[in-house]
KEBA-946329 format. One record per residue (C-alpha): residue number from 1; x, y, z; chain. Coordinates in steps of 0.05 Angstrom, whole numbers, plus 5000, padded with zeros to 4 digits. Layout:
KEBA-946329
[node NUM, [X, Y, Z], A]
...
This chain:
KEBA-946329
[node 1, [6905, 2180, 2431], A]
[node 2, [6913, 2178, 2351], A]
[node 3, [6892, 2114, 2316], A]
[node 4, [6890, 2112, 2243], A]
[node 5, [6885, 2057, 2192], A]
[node 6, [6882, 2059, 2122], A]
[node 7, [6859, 2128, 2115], A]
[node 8, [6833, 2156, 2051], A]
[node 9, [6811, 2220, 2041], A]
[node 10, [6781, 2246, 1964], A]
[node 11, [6760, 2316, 1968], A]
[node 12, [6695, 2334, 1925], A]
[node 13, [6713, 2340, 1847], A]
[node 14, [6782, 2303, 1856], A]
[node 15, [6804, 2260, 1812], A]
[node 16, [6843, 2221, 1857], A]
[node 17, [6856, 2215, 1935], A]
[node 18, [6888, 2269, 1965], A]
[node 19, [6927, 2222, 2009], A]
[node 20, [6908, 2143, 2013], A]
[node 21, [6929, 2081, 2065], A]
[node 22, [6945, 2120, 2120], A]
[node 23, [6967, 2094, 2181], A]
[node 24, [6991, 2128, 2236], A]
[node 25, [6996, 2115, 2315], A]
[node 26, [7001, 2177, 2366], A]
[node 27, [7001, 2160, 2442], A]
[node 28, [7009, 2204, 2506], A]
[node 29, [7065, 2241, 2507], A]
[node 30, [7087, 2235, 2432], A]
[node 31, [7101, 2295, 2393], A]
[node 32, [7099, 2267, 2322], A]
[node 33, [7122, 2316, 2257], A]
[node 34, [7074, 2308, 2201], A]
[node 35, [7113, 2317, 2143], A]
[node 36, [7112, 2333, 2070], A]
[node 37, [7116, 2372, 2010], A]
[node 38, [7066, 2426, 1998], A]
[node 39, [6998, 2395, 1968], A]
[node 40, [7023, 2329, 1994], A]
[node 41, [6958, 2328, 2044], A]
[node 42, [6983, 2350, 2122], A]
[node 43, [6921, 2399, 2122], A]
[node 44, [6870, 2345, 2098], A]
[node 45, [6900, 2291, 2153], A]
[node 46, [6890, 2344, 2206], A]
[node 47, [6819, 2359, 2177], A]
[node 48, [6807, 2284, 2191], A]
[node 49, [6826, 2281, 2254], A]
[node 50, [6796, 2344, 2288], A]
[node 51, [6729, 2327, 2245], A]
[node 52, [6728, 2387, 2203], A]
[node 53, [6728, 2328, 2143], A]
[node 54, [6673, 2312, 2132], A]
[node 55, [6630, 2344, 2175], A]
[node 56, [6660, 2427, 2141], A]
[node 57, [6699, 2398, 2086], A]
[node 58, [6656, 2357, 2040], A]
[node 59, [6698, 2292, 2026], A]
[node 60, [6703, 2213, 2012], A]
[node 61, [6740, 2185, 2082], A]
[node 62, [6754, 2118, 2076], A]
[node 63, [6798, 2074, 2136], A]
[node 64, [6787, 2079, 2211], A]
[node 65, [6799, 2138, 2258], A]
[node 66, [6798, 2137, 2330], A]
[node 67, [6820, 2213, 2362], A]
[node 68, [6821, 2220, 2429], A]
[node 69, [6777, 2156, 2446], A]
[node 70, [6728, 2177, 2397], A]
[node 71, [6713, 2179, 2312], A]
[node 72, [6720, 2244, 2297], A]
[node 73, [6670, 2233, 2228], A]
[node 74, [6619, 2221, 2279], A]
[node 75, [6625, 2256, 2334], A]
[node 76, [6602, 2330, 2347], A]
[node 77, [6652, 2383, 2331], A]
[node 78, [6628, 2415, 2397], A]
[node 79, [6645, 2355, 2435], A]
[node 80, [6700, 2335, 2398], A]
[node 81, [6732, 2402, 2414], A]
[node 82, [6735, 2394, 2487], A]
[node 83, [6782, 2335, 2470], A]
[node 84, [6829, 2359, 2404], A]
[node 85, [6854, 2425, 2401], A]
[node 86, [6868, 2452, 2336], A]
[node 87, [6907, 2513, 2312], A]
[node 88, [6888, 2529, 2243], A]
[node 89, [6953, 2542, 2176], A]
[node 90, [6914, 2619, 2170], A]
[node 91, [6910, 2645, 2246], A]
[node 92, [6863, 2693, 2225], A]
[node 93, [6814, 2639, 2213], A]
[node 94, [6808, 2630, 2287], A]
[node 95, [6807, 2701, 2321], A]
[node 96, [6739, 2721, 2327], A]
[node 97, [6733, 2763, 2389], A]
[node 98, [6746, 2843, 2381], A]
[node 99, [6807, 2845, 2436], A]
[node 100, [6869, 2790, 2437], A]
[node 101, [6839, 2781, 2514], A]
[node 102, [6774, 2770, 2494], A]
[node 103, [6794, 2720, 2440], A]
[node 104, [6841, 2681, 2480], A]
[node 105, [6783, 2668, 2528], A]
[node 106, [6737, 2658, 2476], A]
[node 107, [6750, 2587, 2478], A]
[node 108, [6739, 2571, 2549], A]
[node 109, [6671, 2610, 2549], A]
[node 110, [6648, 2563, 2503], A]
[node 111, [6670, 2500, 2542], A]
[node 112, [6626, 2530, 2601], A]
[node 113, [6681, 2545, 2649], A]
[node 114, [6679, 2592, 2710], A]
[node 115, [6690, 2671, 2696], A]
[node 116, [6750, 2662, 2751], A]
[node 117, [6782, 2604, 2715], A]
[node 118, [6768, 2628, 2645], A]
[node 119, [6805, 2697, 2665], A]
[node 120, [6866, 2649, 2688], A]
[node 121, [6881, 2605, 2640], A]
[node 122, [6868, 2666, 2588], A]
[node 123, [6912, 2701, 2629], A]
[node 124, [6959, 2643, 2639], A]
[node 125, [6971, 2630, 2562], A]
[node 126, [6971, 2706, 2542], A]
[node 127, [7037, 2713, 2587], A]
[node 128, [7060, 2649, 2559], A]
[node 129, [7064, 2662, 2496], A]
[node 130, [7080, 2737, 2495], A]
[node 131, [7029, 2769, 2483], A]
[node 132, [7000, 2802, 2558], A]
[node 133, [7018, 2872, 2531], A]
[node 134, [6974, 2849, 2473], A]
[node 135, [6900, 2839, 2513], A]
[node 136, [6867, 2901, 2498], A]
[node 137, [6888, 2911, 2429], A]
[node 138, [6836, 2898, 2371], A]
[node 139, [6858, 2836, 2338], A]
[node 140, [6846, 2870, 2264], A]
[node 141, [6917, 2909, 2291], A]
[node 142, [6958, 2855, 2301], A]
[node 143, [7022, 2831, 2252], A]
[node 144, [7018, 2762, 2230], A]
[node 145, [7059, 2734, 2284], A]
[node 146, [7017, 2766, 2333], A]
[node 147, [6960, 2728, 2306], A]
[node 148, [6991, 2671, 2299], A]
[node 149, [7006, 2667, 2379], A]
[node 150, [6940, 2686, 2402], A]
[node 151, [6907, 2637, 2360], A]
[node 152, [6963, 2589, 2390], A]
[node 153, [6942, 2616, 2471], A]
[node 154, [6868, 2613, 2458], A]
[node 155, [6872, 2539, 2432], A]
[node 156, [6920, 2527, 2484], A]
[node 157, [6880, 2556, 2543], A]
[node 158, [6832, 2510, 2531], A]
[node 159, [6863, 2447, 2558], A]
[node 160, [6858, 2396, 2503], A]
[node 161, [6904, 2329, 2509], A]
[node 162, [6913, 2327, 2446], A]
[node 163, [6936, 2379, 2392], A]
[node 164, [6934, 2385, 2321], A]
[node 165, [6974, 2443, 2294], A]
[node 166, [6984, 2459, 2228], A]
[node 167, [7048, 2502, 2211], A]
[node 168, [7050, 2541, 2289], A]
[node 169, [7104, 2579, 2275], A]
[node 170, [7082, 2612, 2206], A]
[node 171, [7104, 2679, 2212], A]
[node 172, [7133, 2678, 2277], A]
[node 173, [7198, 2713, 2290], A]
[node 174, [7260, 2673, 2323], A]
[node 175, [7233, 2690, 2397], A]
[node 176, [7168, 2667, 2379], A]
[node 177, [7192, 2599, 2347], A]
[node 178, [7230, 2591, 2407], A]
[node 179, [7171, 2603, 2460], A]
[node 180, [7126, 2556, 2421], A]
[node 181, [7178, 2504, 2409], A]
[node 182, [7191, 2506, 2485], A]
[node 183, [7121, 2504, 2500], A]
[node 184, [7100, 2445, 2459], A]
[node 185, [7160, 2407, 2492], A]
[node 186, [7137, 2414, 2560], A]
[node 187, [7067, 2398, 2536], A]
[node 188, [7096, 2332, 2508], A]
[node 189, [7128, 2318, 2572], A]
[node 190, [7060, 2334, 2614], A]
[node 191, [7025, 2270, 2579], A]
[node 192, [6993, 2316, 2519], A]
[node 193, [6999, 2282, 2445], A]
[node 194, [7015, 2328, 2403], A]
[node 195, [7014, 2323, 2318], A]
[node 196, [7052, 2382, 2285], A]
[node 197, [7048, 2399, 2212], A]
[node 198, [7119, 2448, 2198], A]
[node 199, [7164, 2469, 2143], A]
[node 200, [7212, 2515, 2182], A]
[node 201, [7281, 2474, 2190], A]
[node 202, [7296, 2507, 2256], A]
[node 203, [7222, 2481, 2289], A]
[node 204, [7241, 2407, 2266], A]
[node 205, [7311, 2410, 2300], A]
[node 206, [7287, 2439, 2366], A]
[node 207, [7231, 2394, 2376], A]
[node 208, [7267, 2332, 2350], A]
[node 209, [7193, 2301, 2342], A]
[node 210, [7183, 2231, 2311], A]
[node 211, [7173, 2250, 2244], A]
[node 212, [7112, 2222, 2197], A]
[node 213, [7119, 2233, 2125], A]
[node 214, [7052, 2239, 2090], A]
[node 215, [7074, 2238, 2037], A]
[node 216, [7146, 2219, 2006], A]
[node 217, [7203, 2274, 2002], A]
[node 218, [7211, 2301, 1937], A]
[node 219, [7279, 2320, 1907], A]
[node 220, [7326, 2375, 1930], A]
[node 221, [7324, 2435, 1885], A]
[node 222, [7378, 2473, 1861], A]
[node 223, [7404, 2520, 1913], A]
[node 224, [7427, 2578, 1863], A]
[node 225, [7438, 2643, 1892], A]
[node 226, [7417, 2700, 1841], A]
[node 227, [7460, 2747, 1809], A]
[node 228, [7471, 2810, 1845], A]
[node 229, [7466, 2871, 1815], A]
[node 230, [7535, 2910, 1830], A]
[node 231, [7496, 2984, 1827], A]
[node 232, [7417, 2993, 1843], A]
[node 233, [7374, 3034, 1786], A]
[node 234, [7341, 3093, 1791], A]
[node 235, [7300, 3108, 1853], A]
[node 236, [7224, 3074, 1838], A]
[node 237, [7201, 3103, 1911], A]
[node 238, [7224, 3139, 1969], A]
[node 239, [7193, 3157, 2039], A]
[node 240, [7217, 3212, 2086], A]
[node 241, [7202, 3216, 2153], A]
[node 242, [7149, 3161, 2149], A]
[node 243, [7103, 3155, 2218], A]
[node 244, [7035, 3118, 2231], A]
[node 245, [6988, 3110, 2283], A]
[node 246, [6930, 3070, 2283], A]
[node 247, [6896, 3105, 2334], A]
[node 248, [6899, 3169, 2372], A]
[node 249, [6912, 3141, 2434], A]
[node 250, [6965, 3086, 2404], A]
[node 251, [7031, 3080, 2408], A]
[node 252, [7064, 3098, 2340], A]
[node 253, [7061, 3038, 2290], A]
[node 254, [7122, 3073, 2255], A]
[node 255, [7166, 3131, 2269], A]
[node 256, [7211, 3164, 2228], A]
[node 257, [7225, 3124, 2169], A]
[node 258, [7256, 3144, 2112], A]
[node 259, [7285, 3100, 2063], A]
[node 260, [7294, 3088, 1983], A]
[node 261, [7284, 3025, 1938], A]
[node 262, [7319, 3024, 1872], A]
[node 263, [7310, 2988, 1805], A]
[node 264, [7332, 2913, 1803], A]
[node 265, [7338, 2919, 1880], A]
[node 266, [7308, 2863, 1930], A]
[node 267, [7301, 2896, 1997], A]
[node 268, [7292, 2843, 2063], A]
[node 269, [7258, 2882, 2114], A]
[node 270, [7269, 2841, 2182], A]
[node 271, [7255, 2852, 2248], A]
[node 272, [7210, 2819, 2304], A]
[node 273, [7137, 2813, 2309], A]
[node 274, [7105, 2876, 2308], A]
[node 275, [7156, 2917, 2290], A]
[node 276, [7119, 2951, 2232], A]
[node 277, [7138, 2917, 2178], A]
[node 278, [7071, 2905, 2151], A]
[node 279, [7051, 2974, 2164], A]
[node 280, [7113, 2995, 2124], A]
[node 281, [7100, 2954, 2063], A]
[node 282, [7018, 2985, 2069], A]
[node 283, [7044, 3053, 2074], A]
[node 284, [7098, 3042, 2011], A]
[node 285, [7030, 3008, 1970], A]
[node 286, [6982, 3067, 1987], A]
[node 287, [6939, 3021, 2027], A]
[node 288, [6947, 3066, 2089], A]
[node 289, [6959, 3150, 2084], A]
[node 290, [7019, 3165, 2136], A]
[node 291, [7006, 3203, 2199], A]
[node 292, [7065, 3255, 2176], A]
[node 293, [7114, 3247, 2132], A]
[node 294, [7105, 3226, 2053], A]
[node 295, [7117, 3173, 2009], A]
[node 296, [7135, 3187, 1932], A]
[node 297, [7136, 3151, 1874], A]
[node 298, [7191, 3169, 1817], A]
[node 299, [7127, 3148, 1764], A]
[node 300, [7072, 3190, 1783], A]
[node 301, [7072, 3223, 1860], A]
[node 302, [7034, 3199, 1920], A]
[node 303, [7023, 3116, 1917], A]
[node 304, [6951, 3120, 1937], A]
[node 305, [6944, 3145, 1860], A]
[node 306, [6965, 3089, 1825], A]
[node 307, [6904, 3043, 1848], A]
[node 308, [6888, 2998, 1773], A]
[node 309, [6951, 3023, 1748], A]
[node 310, [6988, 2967, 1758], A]
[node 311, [7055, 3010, 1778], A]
[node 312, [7057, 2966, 1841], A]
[node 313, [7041, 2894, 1868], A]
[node 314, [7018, 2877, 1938], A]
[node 315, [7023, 2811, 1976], A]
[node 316, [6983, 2807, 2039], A]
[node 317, [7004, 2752, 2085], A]
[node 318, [6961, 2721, 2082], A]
[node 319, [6948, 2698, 2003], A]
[node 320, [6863, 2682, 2014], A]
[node 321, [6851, 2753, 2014], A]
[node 322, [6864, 2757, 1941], A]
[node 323, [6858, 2698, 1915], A]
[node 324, [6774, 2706, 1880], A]
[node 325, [6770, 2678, 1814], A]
[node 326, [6746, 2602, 1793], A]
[node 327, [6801, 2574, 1768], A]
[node 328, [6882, 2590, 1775], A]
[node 329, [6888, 2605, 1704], A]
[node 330, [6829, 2656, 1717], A]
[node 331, [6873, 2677, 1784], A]
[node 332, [6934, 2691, 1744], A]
[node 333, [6901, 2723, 1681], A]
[node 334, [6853, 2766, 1716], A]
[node 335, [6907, 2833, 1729], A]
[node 336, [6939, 2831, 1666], A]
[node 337, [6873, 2831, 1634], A]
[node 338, [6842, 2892, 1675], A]
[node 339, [6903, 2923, 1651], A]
[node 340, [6885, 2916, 1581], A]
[node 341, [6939, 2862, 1565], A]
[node 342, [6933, 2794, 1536], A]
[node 343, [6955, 2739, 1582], A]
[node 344, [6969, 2668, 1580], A]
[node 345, [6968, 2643, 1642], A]
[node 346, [7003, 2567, 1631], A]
[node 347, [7073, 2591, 1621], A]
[node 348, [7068, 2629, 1703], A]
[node 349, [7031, 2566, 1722], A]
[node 350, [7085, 2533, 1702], A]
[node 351, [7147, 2570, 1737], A]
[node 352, [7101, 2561, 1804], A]
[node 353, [7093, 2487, 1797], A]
[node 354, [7020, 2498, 1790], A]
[node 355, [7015, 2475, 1708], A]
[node 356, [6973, 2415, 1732], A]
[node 357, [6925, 2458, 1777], A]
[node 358, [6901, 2506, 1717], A]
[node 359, [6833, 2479, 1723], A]
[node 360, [6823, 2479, 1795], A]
[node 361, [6791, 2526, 1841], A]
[node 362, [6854, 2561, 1876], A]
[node 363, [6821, 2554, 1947], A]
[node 364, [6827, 2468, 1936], A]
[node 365, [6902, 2486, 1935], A]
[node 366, [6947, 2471, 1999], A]
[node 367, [6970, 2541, 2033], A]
[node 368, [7036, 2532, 2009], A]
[node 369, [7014, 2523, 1928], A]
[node 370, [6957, 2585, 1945], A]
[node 371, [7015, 2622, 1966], A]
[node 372, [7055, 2610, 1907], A]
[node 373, [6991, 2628, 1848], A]
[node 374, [6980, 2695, 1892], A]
[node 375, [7058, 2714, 1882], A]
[node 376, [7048, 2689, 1811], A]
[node 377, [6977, 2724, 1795], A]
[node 378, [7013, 2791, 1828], A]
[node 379, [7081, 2791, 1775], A]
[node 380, [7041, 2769, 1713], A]
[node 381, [7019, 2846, 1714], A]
[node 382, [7099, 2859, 1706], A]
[node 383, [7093, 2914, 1765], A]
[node 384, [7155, 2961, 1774], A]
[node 385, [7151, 2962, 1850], A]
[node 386, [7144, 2905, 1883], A]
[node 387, [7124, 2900, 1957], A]
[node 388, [7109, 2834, 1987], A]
[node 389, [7089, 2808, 2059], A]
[node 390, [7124, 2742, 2075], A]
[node 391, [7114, 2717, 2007], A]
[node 392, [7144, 2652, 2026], A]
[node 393, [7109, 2631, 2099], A]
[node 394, [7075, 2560, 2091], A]
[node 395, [7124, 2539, 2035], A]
[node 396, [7162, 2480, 2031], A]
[node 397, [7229, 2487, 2015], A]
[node 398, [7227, 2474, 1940], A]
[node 399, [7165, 2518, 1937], A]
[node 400, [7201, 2587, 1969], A]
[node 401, [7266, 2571, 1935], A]
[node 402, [7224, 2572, 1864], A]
[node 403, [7195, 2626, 1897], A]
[node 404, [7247, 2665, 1902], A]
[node 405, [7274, 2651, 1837], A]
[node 406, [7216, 2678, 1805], A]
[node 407, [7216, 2745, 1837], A]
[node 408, [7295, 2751, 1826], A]
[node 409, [7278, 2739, 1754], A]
[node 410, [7230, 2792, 1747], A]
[node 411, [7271, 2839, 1785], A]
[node 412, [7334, 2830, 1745], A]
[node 413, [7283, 2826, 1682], A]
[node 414, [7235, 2882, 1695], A]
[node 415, [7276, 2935, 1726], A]
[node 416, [7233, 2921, 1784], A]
[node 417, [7246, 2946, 1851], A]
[node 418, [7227, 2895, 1909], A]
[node 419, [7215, 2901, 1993], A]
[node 420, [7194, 2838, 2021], A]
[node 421, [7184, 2817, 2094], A]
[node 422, [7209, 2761, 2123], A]
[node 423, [7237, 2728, 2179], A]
[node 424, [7272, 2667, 2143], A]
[node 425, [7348, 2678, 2159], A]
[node 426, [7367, 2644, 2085], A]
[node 427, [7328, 2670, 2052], A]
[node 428, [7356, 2749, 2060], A]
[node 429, [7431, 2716, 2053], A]
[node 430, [7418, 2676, 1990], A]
[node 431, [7363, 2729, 1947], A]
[node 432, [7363, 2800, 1982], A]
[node 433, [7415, 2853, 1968], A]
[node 434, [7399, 2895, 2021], A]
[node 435, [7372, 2884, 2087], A]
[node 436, [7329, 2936, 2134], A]
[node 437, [7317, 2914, 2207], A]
[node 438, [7262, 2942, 2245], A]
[node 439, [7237, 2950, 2314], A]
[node 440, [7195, 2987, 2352], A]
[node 441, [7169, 3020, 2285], A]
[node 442, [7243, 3043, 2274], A]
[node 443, [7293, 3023, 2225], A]
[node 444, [7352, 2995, 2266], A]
[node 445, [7397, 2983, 2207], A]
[node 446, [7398, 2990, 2138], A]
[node 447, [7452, 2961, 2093], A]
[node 448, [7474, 2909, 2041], A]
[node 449, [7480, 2836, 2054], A]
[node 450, [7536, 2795, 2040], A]
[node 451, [7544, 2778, 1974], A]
């Protein structure tokens, strides 16, 4: 179903391929890991294949490239799509429907089906993936997980043979990687072919998919673990009683929180999807005002004042929705500078790997290495309070362990206190001191990890 030769792709501006002499067989019923350091090119092969290069994504292609019986550089995207099914690296990229039930039948519409078997496979795929008590909710509410499996049931409901999906368990928490990795098994086993670009170590041991390196395996980094502090600073913030709704007639997002984060500390707030840690991390950033409740700061009262202060940085999951200037030395630069500071950019660039990108426009990056410049562009202010949304989902494992060094640095460094969100297990052993589980919109547990 997947016939490539020699393969070449040279994105506009680029100096040199982004991956070259590619060759790469897929049949019925294979379930093939594309593999690879971040940058190495996954993304771009998929591009190639689903026919978003060149037709979207102006590029050289040189070689041969047979999808699905047809070449996807000249065949209609429209037609194409009936064939290859694609889940996207950003889920939100893909959800364009107001309601998760809308959106997961969005698909189908388009393809011309019948109301009664649109509703069915929608319906179908929506229980299959978790997310039925999801369909009337606005997708603009959902956590990243959420997203990420209604972008997975819509491309899923739509009954493509073969599948290109890049990184589909991003942000998913251990029930979700689970559901998905069982899925795409039985998938395999039905006759689908199946391509899947991943990072997570627990995805590539369930599926135990032929793997396909795009690009050779770099060398194992260090595994360090940082130095713990033995007693956490001063209190930076606090929050008492936190609740949110995002509606009226909606189910509390959060209820009763209250919780402090200290200088030098590096909070892990777990839990499953949609379990408010987002909302959490919004509230803490004054992005969001708190149904009751109250969040202070020990610097300067409510959060929601500090806006161009630079007392606090904020990752969304999603790095594209603050990544705007030309250039990654421009990216990196630009908050120091609104702060009135001087900045050199290089030396950041260079403790993210990114040294040799200064010149590029950060939106040619790979997710992983935009991930990476927004964490970098967001501690170059030197921000006391630090509150970060799965800083490290579509990062190679050199990439998050650098990472992860960085922020340790500036926490030990800066005084800085730092919540984070994530659902890699490691990660909170290895670089957290303290980890707060919640679910429901509840905190579960709060207490220090082993050290």
């Amino acid at each position: 179903m997947v016939h490539v030769r020699g393969l070449s792709i040279t994105h506009r501006g680029a100096a040199r391929p982004t991956i070259s002499g590619v060759d790469l067989e897929a049949e019925a019923g294979d379930l093939v890991l594309l593999a690879g350091p971040s940058g190495c090119g996954k993304t771009s092969l998929v591009y190639a294949l689903n026919g978003m290069i060149p037709s979207c994504v102006p590029a050289a292609v040189a070689g041969d490239v047979v999808v699905a019986g047809r070449p996807p550089a000249c065949t209609p995207l429209a037609e194409l799509s009936r064939h290859v099914g694609t889940v996207f690296q950003g889920a939100r990229w893909q959800l364009f429907m107001p309601t998760v039930a809308e959106d997961v039948a969005f698909g189908c519409e388009n393809l011309g089906l019948q109301p009664a078997e649109t509703l069915s496979r929608a319906g179908r795929w929506m229980e299959r993936m978790g997310i039925g008590g999801l369909a009337g909710r606005s997708v603009h509410e959902l956590s990243g997980g959420e997203a990420r499996r209604v972008a997975l049931a819509g491309a899923l409901a739509m009954g493509a043979r073969t599948l290109l999906l890049d990184e589909p368990t991003s942000d998913l928490d251990a029930d979700g990687v689970a559901d998905t990795c069982d899925v795409l098994l039985e998938l395999a086993a039905d006759g689908c072919c199946i391509l899947v670009s991943e990072h997570r170590a627990e995805v590539r041991e369930r599926l135990r998919a032929r793997r396909f390196d795009v690009a050779p395996p770099g060398p194992e980094p260090p595994h360090t673990a940082p130095e713990r502090a033995e007693t956490p600073g001063e209190v930076v913030i606090a929050a008492a009683d936190l609740s949110y709704r995002y509606g009226r007639d909606r189910p509390a997002a959060l209820s009763g929180v209250t919780l402090e984060l200290r200088q030098g500390e590096i909070v892990a707030l777990t839990g499953p999807n949609g379990s408010g840690k987002t909302t959490l991390l919004r509230l803490l950033a004054g992005l969001a005002q708190p149904t009751s409740g109250s969040v202070r700061s020990a610097r300067g009262g409510r959060p929601d004042l500090w806006r161009g202060t630079g007392q606090a940085a904020f990752l969304f999951q999603d790095p594209d929705e603050q990544l705007f200037c030309a250039t990654c030395a421009e990216e990196v630069a630009f908050g120091p500078r609104n702060l009135g500071r001087a900045c050199d950019p290089l030396p950041m660039l260079a403790r993210l790997g990114l040294a040799h990108h200064a010149g590029r426009h950060p939106m040619t990056l790979s997710r992983g290495e935009r991930q990476r410049l927004a964490v970098g562009a967001a501690l170059a202010m030197e921000p006391p309070l630090v509150l970060f949304d799965e800083p490290t989902s579509g990062s190679d494992r050199s990439g998050w362990l650098g990472t992860m060094a960085l922020i340790t640095d500036h926490a030990r460094r800066a005084g800085a206190a730092v919540a984070l969100s994530t659902h890699n297990e490691e990660l909170v052993q290895r670089f957290a001191h303290r980890r707060i589980t919640l679910r429901s919109g509840r905190i579960v547990s709060d207490g220090p990890t082993s050290p």
